[in-house]
ChimeraX commands (.cxc) that place a marker at each C-alpha (Angstrom):
marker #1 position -19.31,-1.62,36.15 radius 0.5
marker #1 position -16.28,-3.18,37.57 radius 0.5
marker #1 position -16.00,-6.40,38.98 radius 0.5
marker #1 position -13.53,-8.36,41.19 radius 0.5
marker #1 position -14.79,-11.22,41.64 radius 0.5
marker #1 position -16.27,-13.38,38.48 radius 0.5
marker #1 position -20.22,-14.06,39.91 radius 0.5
marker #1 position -23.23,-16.51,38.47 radius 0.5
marker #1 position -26.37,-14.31,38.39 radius 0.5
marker #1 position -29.87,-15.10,37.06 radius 0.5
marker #1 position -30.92,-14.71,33.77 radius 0.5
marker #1 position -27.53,-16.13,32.53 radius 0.5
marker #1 position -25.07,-13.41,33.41 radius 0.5
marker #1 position -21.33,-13.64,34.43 radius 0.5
marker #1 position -19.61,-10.50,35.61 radius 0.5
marker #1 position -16.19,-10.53,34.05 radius 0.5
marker #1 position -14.44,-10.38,37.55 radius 0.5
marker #1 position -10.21,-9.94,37.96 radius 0.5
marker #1 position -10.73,-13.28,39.70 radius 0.5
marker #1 position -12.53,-16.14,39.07 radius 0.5
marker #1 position -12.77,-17.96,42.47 radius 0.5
marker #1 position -15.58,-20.89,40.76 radius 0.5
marker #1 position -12.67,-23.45,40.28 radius 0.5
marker #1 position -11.00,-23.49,43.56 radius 0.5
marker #1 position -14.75,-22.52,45.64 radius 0.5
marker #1 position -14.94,-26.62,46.54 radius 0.5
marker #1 position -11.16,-27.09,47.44 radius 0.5
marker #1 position -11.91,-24.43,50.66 radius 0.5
marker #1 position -12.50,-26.65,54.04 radius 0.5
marker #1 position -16.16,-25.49,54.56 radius 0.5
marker #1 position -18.08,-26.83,57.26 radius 0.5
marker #1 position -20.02,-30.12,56.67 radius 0.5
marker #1 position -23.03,-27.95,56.89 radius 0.5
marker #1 position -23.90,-24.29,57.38 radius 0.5
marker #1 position -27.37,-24.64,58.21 radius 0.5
marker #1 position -28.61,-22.15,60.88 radius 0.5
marker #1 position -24.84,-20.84,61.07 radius 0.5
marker #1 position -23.96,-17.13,61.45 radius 0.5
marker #1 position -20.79,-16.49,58.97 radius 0.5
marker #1 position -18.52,-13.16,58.26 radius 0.5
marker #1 position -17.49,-12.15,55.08 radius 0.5
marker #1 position -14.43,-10.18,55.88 radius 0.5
marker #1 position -12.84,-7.93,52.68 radius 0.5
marker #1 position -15.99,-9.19,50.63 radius 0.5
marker #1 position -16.10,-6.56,48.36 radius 0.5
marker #1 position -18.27,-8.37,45.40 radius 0.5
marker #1 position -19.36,-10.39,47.75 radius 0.5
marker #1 position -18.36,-13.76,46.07 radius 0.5
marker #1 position -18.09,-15.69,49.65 radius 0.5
marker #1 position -20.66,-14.24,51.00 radius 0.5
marker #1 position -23.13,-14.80,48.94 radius 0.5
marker #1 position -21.52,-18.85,48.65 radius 0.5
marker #1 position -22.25,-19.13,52.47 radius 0.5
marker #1 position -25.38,-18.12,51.66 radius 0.5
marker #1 position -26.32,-20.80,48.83 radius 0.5
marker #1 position -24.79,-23.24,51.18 radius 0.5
marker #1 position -27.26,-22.62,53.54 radius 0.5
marker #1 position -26.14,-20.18,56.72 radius 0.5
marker #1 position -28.86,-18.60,58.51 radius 0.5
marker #1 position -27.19,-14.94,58.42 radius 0.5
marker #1 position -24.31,-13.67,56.62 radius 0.5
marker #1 position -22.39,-10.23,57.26 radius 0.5
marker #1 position -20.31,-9.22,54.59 radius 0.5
marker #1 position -17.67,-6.60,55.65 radius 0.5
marker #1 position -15.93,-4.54,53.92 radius 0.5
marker #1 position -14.82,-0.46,54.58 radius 0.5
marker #1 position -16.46,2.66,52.98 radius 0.5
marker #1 position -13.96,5.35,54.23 radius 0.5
marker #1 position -10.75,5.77,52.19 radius 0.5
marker #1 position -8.86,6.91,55.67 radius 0.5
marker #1 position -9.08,2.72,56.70 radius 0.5
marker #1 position -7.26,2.43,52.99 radius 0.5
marker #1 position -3.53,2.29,54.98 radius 0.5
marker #1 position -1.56,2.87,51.63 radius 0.5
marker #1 position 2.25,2.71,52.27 radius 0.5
marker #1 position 4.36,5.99,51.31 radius 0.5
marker #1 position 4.98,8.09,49.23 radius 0.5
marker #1 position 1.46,7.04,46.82 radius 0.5
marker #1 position 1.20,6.57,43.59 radius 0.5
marker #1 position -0.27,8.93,41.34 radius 0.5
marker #1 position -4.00,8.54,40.09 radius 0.5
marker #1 position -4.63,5.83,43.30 radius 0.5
marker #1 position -7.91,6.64,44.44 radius 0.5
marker #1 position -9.51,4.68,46.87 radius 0.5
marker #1 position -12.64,6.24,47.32 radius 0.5
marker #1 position -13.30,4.83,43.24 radius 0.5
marker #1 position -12.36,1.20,44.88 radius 0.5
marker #1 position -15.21,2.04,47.31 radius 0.5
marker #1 position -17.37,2.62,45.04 radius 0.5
marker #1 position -17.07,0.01,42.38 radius 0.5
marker #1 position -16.66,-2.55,45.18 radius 0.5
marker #1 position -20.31,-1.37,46.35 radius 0.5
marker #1 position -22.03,-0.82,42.90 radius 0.5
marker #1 position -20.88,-4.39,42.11 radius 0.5
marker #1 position -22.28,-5.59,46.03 radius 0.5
marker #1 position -25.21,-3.83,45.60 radius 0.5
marker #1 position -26.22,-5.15,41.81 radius 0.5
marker #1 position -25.44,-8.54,42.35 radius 0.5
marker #1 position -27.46,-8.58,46.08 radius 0.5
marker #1 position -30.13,-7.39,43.91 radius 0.5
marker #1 position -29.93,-9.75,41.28 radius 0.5
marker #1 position -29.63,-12.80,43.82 radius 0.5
marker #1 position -32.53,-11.72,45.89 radius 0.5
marker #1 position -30.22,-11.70,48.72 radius 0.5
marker #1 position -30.56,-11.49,52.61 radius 0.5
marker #1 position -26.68,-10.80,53.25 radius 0.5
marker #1 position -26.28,-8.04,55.38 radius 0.5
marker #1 position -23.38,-5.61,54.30 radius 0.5
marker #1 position -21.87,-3.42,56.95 radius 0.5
marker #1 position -18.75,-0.86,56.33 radius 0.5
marker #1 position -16.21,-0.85,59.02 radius 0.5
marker #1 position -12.68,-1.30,59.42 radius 0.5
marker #1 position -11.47,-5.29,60.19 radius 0.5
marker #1 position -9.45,-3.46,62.87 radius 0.5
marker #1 position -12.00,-2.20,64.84 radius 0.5
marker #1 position -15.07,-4.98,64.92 radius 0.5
marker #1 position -16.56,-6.05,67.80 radius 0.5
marker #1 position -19.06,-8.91,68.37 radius 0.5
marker #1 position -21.60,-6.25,70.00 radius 0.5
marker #1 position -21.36,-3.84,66.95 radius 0.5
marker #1 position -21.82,-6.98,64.92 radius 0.5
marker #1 position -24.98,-8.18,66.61 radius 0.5
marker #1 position -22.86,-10.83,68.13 radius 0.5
marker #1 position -20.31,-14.18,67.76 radius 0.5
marker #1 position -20.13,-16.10,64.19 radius 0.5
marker #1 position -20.03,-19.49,63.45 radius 0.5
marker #1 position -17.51,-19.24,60.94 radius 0.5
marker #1 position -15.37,-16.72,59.04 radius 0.5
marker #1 position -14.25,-16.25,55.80 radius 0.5
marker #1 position -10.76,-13.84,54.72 radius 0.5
marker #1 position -10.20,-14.00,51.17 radius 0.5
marker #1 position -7.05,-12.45,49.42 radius 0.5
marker #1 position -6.76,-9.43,51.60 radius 0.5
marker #1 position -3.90,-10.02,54.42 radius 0.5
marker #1 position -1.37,-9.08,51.76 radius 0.5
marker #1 position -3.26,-5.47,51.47 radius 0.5
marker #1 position -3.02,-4.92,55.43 radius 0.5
marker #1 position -0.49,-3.01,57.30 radius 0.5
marker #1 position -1.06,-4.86,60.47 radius 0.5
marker #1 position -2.54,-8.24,59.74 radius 0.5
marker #1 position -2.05,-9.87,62.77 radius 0.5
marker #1 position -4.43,-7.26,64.57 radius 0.5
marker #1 position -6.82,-7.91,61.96 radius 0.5
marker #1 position -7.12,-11.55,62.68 radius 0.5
marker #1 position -7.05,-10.68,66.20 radius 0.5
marker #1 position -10.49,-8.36,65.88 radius 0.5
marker #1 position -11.54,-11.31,63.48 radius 0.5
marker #1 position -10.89,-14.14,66.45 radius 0.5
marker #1 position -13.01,-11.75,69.00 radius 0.5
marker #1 position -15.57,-11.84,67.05 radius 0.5
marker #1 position -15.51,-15.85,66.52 radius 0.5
marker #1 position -17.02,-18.80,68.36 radius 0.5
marker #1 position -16.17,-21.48,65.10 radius 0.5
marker #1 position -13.37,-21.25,62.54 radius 0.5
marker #1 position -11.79,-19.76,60.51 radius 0.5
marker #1 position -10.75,-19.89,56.73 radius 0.5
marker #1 position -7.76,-17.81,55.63 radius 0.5
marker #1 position -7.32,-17.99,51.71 radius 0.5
marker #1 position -4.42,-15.79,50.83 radius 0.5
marker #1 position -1.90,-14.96,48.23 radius 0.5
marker #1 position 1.34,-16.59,49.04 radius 0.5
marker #1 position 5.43,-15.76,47.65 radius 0.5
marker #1 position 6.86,-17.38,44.88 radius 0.5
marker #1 position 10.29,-16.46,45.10 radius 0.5
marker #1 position 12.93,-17.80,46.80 radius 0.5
marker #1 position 11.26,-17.47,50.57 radius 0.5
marker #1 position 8.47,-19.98,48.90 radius 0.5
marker #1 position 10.68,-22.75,49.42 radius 0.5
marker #1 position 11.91,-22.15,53.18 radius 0.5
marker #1 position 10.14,-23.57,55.86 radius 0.5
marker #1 position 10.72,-21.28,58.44 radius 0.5
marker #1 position 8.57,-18.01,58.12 radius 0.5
marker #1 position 9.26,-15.33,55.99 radius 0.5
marker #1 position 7.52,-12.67,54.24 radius 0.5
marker #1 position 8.39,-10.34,51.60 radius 0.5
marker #1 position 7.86,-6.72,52.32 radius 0.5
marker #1 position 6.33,-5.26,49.17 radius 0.5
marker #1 position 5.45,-1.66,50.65 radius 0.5
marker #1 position 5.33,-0.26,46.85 radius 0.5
marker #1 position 3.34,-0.06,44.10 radius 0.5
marker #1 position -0.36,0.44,45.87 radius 0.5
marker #1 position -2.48,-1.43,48.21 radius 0.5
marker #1 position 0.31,-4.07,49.23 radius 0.5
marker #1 position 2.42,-4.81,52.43 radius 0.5
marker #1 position 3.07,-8.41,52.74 radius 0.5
marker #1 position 3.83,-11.34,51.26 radius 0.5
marker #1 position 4.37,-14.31,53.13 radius 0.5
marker #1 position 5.66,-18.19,52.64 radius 0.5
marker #1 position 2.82,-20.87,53.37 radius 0.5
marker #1 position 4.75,-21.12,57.16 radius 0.5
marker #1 position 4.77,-17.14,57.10 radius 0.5
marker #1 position 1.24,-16.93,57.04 radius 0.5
marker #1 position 0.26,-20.03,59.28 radius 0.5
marker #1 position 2.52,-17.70,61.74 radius 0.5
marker #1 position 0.42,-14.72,61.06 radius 0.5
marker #1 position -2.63,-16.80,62.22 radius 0.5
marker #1 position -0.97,-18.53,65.23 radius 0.5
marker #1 position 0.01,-14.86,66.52 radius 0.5
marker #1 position -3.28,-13.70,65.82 radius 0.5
marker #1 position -4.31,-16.22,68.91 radius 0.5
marker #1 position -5.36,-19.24,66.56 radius 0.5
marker #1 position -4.24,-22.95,65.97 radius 0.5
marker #1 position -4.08,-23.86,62.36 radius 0.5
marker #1 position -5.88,-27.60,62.71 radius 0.5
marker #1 position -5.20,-27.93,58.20 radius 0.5
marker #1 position -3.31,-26.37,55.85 radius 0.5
marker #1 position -3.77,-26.86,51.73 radius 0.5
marker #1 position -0.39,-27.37,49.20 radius 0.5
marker #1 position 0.00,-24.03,46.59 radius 0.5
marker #1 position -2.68,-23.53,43.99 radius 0.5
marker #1 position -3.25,-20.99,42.01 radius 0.5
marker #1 position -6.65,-18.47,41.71 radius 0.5
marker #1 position -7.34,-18.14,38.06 radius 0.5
marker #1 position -7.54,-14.57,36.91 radius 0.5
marker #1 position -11.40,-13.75,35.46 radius 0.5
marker #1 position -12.19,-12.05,32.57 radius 0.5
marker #1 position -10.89,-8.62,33.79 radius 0.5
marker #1 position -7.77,-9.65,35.06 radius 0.5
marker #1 position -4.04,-9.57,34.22 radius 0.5
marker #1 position -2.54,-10.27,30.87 radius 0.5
marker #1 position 0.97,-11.21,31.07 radius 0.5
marker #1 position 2.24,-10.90,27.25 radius 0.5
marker #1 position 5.88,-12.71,26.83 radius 0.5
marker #1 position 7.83,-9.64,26.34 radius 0.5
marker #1 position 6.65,-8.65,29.99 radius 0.5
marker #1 position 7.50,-12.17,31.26 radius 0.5
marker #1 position 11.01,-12.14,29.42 radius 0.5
marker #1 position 12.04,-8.73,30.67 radius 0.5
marker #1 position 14.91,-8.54,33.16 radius 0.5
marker #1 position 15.15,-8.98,36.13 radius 0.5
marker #1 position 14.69,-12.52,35.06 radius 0.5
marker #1 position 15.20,-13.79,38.51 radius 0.5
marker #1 position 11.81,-12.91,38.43 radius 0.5
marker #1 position 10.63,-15.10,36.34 radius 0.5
marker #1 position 9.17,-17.81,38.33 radius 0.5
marker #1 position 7.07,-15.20,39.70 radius 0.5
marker #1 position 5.81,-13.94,36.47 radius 0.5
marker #1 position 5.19,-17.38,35.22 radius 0.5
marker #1 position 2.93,-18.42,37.73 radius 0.5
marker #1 position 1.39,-15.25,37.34 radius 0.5
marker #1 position 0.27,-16.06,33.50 radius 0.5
marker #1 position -2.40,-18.15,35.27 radius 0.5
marker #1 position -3.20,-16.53,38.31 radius 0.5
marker #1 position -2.57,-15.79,42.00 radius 0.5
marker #1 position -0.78,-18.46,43.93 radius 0.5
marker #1 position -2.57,-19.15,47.24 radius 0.5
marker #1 position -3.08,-21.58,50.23 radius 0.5
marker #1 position -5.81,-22.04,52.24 radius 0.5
marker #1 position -5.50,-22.66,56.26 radius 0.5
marker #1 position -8.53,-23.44,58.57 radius 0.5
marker #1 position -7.85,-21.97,62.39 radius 0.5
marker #1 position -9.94,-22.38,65.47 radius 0.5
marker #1 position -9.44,-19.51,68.06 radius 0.5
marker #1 position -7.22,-20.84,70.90 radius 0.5
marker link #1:1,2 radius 0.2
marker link #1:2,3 radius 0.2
marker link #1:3,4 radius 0.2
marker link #1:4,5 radius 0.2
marker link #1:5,6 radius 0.2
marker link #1:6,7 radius 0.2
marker link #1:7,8 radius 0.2
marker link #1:8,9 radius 0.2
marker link #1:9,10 radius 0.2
marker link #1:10,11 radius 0.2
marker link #1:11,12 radius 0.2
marker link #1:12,13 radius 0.2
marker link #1:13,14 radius 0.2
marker link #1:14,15 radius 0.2
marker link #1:15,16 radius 0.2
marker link #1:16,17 radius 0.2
marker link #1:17,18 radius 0.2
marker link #1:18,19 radius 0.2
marker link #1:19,20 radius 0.2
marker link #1:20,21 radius 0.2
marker link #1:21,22 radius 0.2
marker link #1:22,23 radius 0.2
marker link #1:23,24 radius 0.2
marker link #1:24,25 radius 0.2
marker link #1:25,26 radius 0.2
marker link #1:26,27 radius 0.2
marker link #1:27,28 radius 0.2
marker link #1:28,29 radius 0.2
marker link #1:29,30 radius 0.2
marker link #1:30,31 radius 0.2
marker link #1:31,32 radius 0.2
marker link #1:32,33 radius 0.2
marker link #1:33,34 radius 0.2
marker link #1:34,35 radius 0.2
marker link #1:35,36 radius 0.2
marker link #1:36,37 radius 0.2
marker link #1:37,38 radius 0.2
marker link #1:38,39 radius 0.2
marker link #1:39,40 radius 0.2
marker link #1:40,41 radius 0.2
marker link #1:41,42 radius 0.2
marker link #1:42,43 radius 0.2
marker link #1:43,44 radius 0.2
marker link #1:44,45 radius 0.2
marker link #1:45,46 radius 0.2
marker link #1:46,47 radius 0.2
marker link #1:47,48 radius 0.2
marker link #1:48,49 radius 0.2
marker link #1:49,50 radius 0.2
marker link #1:50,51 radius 0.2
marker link #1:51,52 radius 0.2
marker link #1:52,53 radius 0.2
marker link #1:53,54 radius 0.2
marker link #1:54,55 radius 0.2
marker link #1:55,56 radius 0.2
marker link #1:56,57 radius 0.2
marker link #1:57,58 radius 0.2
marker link #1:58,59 radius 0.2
marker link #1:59,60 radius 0.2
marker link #1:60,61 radius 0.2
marker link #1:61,62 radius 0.2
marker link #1:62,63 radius 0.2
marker link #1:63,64 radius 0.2
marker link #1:64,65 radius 0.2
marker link #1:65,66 radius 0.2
marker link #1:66,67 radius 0.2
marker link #1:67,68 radius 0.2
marker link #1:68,69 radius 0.2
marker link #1:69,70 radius 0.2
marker link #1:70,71 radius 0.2
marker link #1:71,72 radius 0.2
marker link #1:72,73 radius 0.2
marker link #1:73,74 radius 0.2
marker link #1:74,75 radius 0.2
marker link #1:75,76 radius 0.2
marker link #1:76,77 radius 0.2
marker link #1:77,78 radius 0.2
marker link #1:78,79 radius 0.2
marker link #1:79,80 radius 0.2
marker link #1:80,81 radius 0.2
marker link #1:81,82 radius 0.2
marker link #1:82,83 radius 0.2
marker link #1:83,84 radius 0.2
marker link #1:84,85 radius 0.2
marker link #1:85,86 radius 0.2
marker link #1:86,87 radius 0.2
marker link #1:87,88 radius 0.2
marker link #1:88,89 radius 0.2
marker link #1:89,90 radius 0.2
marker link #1:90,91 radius 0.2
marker link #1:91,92 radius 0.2
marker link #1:92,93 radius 0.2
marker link #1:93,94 radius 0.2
marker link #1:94,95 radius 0.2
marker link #1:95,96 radius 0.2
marker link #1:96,97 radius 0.2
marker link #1:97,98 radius 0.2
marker link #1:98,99 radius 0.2
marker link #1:99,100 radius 0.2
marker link #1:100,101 radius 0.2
marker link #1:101,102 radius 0.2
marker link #1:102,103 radius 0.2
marker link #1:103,104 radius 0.2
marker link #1:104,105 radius 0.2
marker link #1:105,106 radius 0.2
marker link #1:106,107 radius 0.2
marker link #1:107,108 radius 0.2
marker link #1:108,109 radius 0.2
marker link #1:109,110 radius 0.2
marker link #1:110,111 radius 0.2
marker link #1:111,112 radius 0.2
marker link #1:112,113 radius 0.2
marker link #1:113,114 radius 0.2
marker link #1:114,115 radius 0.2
marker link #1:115,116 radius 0.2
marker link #1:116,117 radius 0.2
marker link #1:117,118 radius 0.2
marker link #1:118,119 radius 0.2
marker link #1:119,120 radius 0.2
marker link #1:120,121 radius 0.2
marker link #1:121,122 radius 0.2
marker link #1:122,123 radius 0.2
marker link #1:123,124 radius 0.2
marker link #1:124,125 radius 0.2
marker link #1:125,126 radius 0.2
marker link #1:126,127 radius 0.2
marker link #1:127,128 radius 0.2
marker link #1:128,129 radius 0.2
marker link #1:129,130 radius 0.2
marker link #1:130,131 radius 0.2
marker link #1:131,132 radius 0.2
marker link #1:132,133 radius 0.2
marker link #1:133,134 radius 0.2
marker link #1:134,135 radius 0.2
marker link #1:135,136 radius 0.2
marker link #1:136,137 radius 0.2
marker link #1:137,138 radius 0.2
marker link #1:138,139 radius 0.2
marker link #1:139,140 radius 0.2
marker link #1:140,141 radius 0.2
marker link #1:141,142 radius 0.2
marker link #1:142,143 radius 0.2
marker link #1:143,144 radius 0.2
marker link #1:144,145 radius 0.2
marker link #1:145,146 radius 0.2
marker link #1:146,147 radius 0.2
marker link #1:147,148 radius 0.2
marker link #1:148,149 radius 0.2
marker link #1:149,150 radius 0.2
marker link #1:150,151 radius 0.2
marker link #1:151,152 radius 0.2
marker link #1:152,153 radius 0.2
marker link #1:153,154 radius 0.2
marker link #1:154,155 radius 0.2
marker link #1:155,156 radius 0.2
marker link #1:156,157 radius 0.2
marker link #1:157,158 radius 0.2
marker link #1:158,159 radius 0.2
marker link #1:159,160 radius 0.2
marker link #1:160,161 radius 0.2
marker link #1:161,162 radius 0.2
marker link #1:162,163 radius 0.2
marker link #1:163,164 radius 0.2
marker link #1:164,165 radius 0.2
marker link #1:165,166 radius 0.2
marker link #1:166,167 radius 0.2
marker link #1:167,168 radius 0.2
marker link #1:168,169 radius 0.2
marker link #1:169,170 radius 0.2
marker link #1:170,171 radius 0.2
marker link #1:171,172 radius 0.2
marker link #1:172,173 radius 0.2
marker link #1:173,174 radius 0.2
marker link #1:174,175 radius 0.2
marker link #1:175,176 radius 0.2
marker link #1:176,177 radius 0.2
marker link #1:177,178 radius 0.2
marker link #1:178,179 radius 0.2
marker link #1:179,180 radius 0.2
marker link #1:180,181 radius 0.2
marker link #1:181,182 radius 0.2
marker link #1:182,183 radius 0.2
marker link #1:183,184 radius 0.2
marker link #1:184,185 radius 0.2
marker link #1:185,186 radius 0.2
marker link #1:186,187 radius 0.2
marker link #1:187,188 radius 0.2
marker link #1:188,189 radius 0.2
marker link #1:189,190 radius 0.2
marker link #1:190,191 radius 0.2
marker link #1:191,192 radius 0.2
marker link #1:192,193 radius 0.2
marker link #1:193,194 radius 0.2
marker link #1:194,195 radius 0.2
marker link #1:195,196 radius 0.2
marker link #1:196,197 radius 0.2
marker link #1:197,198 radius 0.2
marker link #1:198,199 radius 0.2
marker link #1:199,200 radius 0.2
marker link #1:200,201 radius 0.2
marker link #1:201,202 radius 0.2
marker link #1:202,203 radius 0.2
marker link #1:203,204 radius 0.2
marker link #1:204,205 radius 0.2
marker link #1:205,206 radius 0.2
marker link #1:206,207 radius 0.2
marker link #1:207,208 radius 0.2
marker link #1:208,209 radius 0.2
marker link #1:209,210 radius 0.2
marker link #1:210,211 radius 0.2
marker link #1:211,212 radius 0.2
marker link #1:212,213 radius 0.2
marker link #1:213,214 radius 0.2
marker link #1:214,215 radius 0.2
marker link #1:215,216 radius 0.2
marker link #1:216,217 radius 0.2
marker link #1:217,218 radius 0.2
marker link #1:218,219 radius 0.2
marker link #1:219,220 radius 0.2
marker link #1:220,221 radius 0.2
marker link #1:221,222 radius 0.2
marker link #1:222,223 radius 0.2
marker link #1:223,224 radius 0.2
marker link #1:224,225 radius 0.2
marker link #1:225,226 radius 0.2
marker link #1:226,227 radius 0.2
marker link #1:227,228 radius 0.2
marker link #1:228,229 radius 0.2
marker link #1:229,230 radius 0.2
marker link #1:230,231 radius 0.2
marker link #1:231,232 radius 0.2
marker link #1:232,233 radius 0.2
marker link #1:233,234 radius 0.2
marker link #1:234,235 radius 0.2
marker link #1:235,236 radius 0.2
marker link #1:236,237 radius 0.2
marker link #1:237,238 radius 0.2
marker link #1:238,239 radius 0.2
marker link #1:239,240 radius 0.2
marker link #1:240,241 radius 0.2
marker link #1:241,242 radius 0.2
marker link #1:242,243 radius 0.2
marker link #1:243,244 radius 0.2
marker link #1:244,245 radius 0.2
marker link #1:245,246 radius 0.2
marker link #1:246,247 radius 0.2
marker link #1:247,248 radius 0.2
marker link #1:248,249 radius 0.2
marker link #1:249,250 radius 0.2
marker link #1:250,251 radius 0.2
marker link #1:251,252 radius 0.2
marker link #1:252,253 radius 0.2
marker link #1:253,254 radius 0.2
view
């Protein structure tokens, strides 16, 4: 089975995840308490946030995430040997096993970010949760904009952030990746704050750069890869060693 995200399950088991979200889990801005709240999940494949809200105490959780490889909006011309219906898949064998194993009430639905709806979600949340997914989104300002219909409480963005050059500017800018698979953007810590702010949101905190560690299935960055040329790249690649560089931003909808 493949994992994403690096989960605690009874009986002593630890799926070997490409991330490892444990270390950073505490450093989000959650809620004082989530007792009797109504969260979203959205991108939750493994279900690693969802499931948190759930242990720290939310009434009902939806964890959303898409079972159709048409809302997979891969740039052109696609690699060959992507398949995103196998993403689907693993990303709901690992759900599925580990809502099993937790005894879970989380309620999964599959539909697009772009086209939720408070009614079709059985109303307003209380909070919600986007983990590591803007950078995979061809629009993701109309994401957050379906995301802030559907709220009545904030927001948490936690998403991977540039390391080159753009990092340092504090205007917004965003690389456009548009290669290599599932990725479109990659914004500055402003760049994304500006995402959020078009989206119809005020960003009321904002964390520094830290970096996601990868889990037991992740990358492995040997030196000769991190020596090669270009080696303007190599700040990248040696932040990369560790992990994913992210920030956190909590939003309220405006």
């Amino acid at each position: 089975m493949r994992w994403y995200h690096t989960l605690e399950l009874p009986g002593g088991e630890i799926t070997p995840g490409e991330y490892d979200l444990r270390p950073i889990v505490d450093r989000l801005p959650w809620p004082a308490s989530l007792e009797g709240k109504r969260c979203l999940d959205v991108g939750s494949r493994d279900g690693f946030y969802a499931f948190e809200m759930e242990r720290r105490g939310a009434a009902e959780v939806v964890s959303l995430d898409v079972d159709d490889p048409a809302a997979y909006h891969l740039p052109e011309p696609r690699e060959a040997g992507g398949n995103p219906m196998a993403e689907i898949e693993d990303g709901k064998r690992a759900f599925e096993h580990a809502h099993a194993a937790l005894g879970s009430n989380v309620r999964r639905v599959y539909k697009s970010v772009y086209e939720i709806t408070p009614e079709e979600l059985g109303g307003e949340f209380d909070l919600a949760v986007i983990g590591t997914l803007l950078l995979h989104l061809r629009d993701p300002v109309a994401a957050l904009t379906a995301i802030r219909r559907c709220l009545r409480g904030p927001l948490i963005v936690n998403d991977v952030i540039a390391t080159g050059p753009i990092s340092l500017s504090r205007k917004p800018r965003a690389e456009m990746l548009m290669q290599h698979g599932p990725f479109w953007w990659l914004p500055n810590p402003a760049g994304l704050e500006r995402m959020v702010t078009a989206a119809g949101f005020t960003v009321t905190d904002r964390s520094r750069p830290y970096v996601i560690p990868w889990g037991a299935a992740g990358q492995t960055i040997t030196w000769r890869h991190l020596l090669r040329r270009p080696l303007t790249d190599l700040p990248r690649r040696l932040v990369h060693r560790r992990g994913a560089l992210h920030v956190w931003l909590l939003a309220e909808p405006s």
